[in-house]
C-alpha atoms as a printed R data frame, in Angstrom:
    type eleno elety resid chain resno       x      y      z
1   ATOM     1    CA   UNK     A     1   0.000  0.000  0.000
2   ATOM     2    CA   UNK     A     2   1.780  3.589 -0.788
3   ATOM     3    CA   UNK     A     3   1.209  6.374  1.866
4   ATOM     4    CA   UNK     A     4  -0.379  9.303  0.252
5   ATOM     5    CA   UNK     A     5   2.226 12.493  0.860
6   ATOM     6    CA   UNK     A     6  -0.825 14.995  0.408
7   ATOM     7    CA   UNK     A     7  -1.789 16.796  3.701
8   ATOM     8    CA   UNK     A     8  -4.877 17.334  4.904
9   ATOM     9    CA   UNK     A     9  -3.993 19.638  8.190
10  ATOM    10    CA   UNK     A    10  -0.684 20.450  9.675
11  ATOM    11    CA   UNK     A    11  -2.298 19.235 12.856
12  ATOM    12    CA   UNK     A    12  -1.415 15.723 14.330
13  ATOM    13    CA   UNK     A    13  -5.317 14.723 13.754
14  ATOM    14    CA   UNK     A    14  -4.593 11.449 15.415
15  ATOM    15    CA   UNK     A    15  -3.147 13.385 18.534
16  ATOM    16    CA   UNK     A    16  -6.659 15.918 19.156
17  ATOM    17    CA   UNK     A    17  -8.357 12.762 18.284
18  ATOM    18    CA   UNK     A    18  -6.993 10.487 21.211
19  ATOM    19    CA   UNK     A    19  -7.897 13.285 24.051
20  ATOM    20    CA   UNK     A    20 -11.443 12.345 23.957
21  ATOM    21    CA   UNK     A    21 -13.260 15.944 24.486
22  ATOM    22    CA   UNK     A    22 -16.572 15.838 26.219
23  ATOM    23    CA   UNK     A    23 -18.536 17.952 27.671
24  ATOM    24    CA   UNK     A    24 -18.085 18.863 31.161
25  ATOM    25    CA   UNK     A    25 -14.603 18.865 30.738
26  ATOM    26    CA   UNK     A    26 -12.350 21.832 32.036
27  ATOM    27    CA   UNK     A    27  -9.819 22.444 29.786
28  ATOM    28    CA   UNK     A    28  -6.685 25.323 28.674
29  ATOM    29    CA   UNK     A    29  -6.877 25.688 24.839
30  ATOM    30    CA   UNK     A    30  -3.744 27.422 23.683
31  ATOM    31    CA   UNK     A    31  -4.782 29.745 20.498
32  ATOM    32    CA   UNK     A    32  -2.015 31.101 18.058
33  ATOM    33    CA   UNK     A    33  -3.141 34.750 18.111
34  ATOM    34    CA   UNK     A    34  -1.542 36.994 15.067
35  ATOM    35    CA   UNK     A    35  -1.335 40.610 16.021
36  ATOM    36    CA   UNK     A    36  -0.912 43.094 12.958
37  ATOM    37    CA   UNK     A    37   0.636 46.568 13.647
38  ATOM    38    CA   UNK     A    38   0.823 49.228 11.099
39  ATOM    39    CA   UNK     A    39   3.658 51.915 11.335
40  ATOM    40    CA   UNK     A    40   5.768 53.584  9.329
41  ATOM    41    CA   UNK     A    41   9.519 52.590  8.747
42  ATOM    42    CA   UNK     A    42  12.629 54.921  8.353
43  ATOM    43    CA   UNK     A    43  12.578 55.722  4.493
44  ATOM    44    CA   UNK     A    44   8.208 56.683  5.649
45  ATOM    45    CA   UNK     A    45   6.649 53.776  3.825
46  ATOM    46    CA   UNK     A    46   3.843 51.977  5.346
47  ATOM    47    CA   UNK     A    47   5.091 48.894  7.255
48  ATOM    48    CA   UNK     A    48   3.075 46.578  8.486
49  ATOM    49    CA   UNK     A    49   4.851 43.829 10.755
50  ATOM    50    CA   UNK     A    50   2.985 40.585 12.304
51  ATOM    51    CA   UNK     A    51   3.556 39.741 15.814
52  ATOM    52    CA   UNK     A    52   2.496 36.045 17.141
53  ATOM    53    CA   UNK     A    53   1.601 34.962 20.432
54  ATOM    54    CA   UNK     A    54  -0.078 32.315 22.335
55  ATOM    55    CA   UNK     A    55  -3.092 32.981 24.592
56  ATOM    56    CA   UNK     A    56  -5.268 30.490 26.794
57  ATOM    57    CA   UNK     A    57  -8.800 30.214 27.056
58  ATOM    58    CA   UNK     A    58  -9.450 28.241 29.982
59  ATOM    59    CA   UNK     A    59 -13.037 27.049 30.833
60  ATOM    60    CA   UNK     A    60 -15.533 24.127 30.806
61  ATOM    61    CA   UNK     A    61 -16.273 22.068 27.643
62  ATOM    62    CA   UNK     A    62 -20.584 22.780 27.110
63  ATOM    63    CA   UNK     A    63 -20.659 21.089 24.203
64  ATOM    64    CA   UNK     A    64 -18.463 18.883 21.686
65  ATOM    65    CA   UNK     A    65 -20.563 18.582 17.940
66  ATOM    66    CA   UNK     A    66 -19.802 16.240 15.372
67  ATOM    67    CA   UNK     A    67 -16.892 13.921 17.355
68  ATOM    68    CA   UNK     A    68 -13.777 13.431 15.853
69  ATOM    69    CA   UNK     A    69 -14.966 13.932 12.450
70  ATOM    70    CA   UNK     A    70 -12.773 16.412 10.277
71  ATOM    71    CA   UNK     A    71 -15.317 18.984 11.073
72  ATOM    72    CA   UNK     A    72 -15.619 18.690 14.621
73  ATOM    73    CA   UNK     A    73 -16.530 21.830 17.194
74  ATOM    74    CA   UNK     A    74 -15.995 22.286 20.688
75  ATOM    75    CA   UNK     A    75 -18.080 24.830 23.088
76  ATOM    76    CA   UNK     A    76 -15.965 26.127 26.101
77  ATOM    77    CA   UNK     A    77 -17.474 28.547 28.575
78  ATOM    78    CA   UNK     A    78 -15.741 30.711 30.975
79  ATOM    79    CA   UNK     A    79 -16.457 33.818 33.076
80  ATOM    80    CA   UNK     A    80 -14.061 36.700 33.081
81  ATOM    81    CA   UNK     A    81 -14.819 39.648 35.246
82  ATOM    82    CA   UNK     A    82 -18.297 38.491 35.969
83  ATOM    83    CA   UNK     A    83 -19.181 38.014 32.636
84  ATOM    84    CA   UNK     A    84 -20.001 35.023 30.751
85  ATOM    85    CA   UNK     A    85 -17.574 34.560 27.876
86  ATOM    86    CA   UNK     A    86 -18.173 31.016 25.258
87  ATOM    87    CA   UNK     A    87 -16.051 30.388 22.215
88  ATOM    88    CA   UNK     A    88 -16.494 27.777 19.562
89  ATOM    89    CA   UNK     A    89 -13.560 25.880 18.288
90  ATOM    90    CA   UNK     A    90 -13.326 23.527 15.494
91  ATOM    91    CA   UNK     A    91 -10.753 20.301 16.502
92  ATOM    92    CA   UNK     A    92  -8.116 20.310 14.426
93  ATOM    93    CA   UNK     A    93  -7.671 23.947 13.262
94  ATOM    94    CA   UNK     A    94  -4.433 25.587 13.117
95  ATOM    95    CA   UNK     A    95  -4.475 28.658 15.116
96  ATOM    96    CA   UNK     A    96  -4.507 25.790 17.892
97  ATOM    97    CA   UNK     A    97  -1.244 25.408 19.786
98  ATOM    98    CA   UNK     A    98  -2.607 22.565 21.833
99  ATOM    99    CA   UNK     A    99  -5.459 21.549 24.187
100 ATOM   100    CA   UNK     A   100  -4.947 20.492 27.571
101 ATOM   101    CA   UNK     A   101  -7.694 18.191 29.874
102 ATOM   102    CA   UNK     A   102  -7.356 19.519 33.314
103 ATOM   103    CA   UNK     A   103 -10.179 18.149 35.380
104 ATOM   104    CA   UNK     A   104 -12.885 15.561 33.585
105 ATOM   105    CA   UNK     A   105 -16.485 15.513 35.079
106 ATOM   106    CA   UNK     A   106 -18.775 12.725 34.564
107 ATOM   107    CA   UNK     A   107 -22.078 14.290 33.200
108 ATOM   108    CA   UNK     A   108 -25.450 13.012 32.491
109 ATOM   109    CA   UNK     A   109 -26.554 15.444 29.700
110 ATOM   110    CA   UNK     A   110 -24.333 15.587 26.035
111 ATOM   111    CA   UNK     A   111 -24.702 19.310 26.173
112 ATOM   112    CA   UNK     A   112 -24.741 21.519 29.462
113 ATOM   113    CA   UNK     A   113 -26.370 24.725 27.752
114 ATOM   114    CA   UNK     A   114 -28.587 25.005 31.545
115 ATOM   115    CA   UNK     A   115 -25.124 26.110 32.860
116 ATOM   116    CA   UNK     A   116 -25.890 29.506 31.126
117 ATOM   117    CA   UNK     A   117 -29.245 30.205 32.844
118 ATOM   118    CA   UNK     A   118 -28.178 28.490 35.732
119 ATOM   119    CA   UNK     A   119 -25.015 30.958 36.054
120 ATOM   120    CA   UNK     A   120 -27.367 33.963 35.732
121 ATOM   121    CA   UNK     A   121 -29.847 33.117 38.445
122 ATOM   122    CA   UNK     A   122 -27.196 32.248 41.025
123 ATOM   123    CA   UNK     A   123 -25.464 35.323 40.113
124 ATOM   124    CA   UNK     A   124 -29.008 36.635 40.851
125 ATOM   125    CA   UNK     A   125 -29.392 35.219 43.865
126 ATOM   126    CA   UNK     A   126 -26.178 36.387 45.372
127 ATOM   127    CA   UNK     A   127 -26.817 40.356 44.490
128 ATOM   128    CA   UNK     A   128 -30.436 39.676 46.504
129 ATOM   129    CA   UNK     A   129 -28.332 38.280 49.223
130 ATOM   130    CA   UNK     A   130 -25.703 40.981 49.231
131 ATOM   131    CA   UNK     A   131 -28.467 43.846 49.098
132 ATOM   132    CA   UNK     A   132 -30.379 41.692 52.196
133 ATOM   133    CA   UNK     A   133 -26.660 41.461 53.860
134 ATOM   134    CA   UNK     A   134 -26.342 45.239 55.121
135 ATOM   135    CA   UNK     A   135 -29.830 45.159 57.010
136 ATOM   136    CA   UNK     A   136 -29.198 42.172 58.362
137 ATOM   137    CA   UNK     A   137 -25.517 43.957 59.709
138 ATOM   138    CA   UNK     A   138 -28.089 46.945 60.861
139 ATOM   139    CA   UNK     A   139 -30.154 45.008 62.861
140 ATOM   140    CA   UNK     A   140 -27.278 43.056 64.699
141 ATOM   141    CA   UNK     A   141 -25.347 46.814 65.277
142 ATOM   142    CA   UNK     A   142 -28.872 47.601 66.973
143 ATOM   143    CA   UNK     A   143 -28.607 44.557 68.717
144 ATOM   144    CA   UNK     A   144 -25.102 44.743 70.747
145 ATOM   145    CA   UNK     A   145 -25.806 48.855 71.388
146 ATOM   146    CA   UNK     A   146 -28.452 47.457 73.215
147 ATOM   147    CA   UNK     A   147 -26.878 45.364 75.050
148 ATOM   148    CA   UNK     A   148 -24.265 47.229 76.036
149 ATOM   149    CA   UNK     A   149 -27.144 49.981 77.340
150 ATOM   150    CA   UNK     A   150 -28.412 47.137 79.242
151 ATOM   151    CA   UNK     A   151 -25.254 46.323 80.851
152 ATOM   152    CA   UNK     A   152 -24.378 49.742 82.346
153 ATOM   153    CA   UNK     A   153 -27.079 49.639 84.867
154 ATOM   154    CA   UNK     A   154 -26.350 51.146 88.055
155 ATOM   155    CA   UNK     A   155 -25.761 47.955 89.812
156 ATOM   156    CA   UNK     A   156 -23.168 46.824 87.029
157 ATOM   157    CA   UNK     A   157 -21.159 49.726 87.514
158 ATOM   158    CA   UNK     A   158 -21.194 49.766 90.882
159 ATOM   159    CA   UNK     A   159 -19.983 45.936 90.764
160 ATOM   160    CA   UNK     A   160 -17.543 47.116 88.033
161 ATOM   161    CA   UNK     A   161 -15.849 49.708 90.479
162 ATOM   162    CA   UNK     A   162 -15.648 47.248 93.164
């Protein structure tokens, strides 16, 4: 049999293929990020000059479409600075340094799309708390200048002195 010495991806496909995504996973997805900056250069022509980098998107796997197949996505969610961030990557794609499995979860459900709404309601749920938190702190301030009051009876300070 003669190997074929076309390539399909520069990507070891057998590599992304063996990690066995799913969702609930929390994984690191290192993305090839190409920066473009436009200045001018010492004779004043227009220069553009590319600048790579890696950057990670860590988060939890919500859904993984299609397998292993060539056309394969993956759905990770995250939340940076409060807010909700989800990006789609396909499998094998380029601009993918490498994908690393850092905790695995055993789910019941393929795709965990209730993680958004249930995000947003505990989210909720903590700003009612925190606005219910400062009466609560009122009420117990009320509490100990009372008892204090109560404790400076004559009879107390007299046994104080004493």
């Amino acid at each position: 049999m003669v190997k074929s010495s076309v390539k399909i991806s520069p990507v070891n496909m057998k590599e992304r293929a063996a990690l066995g995504l799913r969702s609930g996973d929390t994984v690191r997805v290192w993305q090839n990020i190409v920066e473009l900056k436009q200045g001018k250069a010492a004779n004043k022509k227009e220069v553009v000059t590319k600048n790579m980098r890696k950057q990670a998107f860590e988060g939890l796997i919500l859904a993984v479409k299609h397998g292993t197949e060539p056309g394969s996505m993956f759905t990770v969610r995250k939340v940076s600075s409060g807010v909700g961030v989800e990006k789609i990557f396909p499998l094998y794609s380029p601009m993918i340094d490498s994908i690393e499995v850092l905790r695995r979860t055993r789910t019941r459900r393929s795709k965990l799309y209730f993680i958004r709404r249930k995000a947003s309601s505990e989210v909720k749920r903590a700003m009612r708390r925190q606005q219910m938190v400062p009466k609560l702190e009122a009420i117990a301030e009320s509490e100990v200048v009372e008892e204090v009051v109560a404790d400076t009876t004559p009879e107390v300070v007299a046994e104080a002195a004493e």
